[in-house]
C-alpha positions as CSV (number, residue, x, y, z in Angstrom):
1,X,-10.8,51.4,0.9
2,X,-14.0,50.3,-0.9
3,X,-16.1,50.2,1.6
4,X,-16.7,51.8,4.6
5,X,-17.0,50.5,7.9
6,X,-17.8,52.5,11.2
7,X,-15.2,51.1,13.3
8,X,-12.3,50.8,10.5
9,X,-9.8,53.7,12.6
10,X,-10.0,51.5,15.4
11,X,-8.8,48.4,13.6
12,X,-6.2,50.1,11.6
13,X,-5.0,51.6,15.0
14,X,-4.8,47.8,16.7
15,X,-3.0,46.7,14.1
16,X,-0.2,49.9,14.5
17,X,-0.4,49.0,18.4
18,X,0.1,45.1,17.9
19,X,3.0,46.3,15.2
20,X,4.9,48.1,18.0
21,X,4.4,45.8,20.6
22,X,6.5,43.3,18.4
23,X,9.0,45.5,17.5
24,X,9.5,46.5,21.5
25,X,9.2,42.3,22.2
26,X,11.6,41.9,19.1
27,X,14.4,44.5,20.8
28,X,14.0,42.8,24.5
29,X,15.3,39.8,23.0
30,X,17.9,41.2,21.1
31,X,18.9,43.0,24.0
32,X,19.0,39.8,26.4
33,X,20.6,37.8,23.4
34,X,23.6,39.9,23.7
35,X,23.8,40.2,27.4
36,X,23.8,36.7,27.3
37,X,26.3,36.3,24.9
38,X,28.2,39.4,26.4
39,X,27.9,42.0,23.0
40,X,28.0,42.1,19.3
41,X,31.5,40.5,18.7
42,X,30.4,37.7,20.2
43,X,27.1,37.2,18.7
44,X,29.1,38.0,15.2
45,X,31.1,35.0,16.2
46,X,28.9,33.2,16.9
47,X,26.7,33.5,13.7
48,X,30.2,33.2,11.5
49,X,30.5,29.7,13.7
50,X,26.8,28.7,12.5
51,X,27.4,29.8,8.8
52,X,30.1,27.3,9.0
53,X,28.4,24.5,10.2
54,X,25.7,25.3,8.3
55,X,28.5,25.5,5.3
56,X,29.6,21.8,6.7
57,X,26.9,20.7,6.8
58,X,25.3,21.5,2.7
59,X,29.1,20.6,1.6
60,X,28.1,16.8,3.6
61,X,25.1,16.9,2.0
62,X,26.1,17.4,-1.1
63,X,28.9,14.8,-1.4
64,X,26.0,12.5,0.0
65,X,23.9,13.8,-3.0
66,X,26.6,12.9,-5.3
67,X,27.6,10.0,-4.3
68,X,24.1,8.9,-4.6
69,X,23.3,10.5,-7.8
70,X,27.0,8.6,-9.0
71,X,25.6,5.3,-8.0
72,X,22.3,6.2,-9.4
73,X,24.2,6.8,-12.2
74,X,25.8,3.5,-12.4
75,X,22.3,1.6,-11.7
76,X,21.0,3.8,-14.6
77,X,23.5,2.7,-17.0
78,X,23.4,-1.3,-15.7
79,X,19.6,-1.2,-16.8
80,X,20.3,0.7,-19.8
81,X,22.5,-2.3,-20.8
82,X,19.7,-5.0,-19.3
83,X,17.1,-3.4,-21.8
84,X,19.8,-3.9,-25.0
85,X,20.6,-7.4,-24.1
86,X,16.7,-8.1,-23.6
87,X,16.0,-6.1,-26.5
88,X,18.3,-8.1,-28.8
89,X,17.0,-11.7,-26.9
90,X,13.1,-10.1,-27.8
91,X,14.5,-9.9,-31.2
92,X,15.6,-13.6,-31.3
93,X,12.5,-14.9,-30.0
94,X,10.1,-12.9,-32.2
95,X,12.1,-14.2,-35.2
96,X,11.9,-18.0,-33.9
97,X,8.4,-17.2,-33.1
98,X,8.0,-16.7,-36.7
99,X,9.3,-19.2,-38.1
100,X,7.4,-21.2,-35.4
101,X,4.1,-19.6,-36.8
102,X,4.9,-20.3,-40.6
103,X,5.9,-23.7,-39.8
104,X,2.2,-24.0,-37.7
105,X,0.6,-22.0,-40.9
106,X,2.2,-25.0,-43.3
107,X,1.1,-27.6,-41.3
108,X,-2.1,-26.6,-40.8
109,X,-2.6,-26.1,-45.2
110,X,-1.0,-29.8,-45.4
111,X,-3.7,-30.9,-42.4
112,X,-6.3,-29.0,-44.1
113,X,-5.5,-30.8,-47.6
114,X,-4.8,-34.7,-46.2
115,X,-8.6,-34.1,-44.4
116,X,-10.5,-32.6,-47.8
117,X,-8.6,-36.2,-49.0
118,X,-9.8,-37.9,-46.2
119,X,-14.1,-36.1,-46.4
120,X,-15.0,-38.8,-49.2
121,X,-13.7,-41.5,-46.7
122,X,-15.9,-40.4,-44.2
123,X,-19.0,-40.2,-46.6
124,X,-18.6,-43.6,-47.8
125,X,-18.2,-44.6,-44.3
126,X,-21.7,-43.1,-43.5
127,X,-23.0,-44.5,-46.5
128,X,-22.0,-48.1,-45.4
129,X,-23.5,-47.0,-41.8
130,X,-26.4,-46.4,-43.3
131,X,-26.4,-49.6,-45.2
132,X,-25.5,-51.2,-42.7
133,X,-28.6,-50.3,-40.4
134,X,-31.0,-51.3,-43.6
135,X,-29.3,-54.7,-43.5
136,X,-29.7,-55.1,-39.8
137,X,-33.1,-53.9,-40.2
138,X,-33.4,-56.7,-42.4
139,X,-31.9,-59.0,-40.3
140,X,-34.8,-58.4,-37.5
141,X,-37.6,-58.4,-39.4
142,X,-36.2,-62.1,-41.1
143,X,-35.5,-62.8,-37.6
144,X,-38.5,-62.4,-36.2
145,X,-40.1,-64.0,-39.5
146,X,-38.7,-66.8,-38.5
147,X,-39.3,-66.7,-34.8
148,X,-42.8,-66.7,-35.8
149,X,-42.3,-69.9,-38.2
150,X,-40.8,-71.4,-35.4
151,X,-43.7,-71.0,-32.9
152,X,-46.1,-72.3,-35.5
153,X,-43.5,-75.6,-36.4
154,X,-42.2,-75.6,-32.3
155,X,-43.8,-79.5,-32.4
156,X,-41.7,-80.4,-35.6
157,X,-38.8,-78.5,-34.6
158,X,-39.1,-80.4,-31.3
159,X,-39.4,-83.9,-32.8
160,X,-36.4,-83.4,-35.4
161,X,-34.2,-82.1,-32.1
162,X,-35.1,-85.6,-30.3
163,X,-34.1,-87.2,-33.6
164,X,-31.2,-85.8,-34.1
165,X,-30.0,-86.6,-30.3
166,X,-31.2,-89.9,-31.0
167,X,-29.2,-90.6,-34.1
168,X,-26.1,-89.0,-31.8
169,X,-26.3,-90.9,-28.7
170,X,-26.3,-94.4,-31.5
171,X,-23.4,-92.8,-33.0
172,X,-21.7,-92.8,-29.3
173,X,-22.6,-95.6,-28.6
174,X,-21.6,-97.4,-32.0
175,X,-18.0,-95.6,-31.3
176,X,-17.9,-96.8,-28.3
177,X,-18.4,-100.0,-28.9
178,X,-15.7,-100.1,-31.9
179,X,-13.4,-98.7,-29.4
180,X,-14.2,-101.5,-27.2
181,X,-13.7,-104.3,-29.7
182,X,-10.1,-102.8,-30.8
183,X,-9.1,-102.5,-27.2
184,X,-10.1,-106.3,-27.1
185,X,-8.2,-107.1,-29.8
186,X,-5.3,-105.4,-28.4
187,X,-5.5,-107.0,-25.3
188,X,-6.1,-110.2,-27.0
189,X,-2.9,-109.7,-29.4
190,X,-1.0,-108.4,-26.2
191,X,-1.7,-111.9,-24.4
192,X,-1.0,-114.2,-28.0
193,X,2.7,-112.2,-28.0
194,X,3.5,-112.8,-24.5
């Protein structure tokens, strides 16, 4: 021992005691074990009997273990066969996906190429927009040129409106009396053939 302790006898002596106290427990049973089974041919029996179904038992266990492991087996090799078939259908659609991208890559170059076509298009567009707004501009200030014009003639503007309504209404009323006089003269030529 390393170190030394004062009361290490009396352990080491407890531990003898507890020692034979199991050994003296551990030959009681024995002892009432075979009185109970009535001797040592018997108990020999009787452990030959558990080794067998023990024996029974590990032989079940096993078939059960193989059985499994056999369909485990089969399960193994139906995946294995799962992974080929997707493995050859991956192959498939990563070379349609291919051809799917090279056909995207040459439509995009003949996009790309029709809108560079298409840029000036758009510029002259602008350009006329821009035009456009200068000539509207244009268009206002002339406009409001001549709303100003028309303020300063409104008495002129007004007496030429009154005129021309004047000279429209004798107009209407010179057609309608034309259309009076032929109706006349129809009517009159109406009665003469009767």
């Amino acid at each position: 021992m390393l170190f030394y302790f004062p009361f290490s006898h009396n352990i080491a002596k407890m531990k003898t005691a507890r020692s034979l106290k199991m050994v003296v427990l551990h030959r009681r049973i024995r002892g009432k074990v075979l009185d109970i089974c009535g001797g040592v041919e018997k108990v020999e029996i009787i452990l030959y009997i558990a080794a067998l179904i023990a024996a029974i038992a590990l032989l079940v266990i096993a078939v059960y273990l193989g059985m499994t492991l056999k369909s485990t087996s089969k399960t193994m090799d139906e995946v294995a066969k799962s992974l080929e078939e997707m493995t050859g259908e991956v192959k498939g659609i990563t070379d349609q996906a291919e051809k799917l991208m090279s056909k995207t890559n040459d439509l995009l170059e003949d996009i790309n190429g029709k809108v560079a076509k298409v840029d000036p298009v758009f510029d002259a567009v602008g350009d006329i927009g821009v035009s456009l707004l200068g000539l509207s501009q244009s268009v206002r200030e002339l406009a409001t040129l001549a709303t100003n014009k028309v303020h300063t003639n409104e008495t002129k503007i007004v007496q030429a409106v009154s005129f021309s309504n004047s000279i429209l209404s004798f107009r209407d009323k010179m057609k309608a009396n034309k259309a009076a006089k032929q109706a006349a003269a129809e009517a009159k030529e109406e009665t003469i053939t009767l």
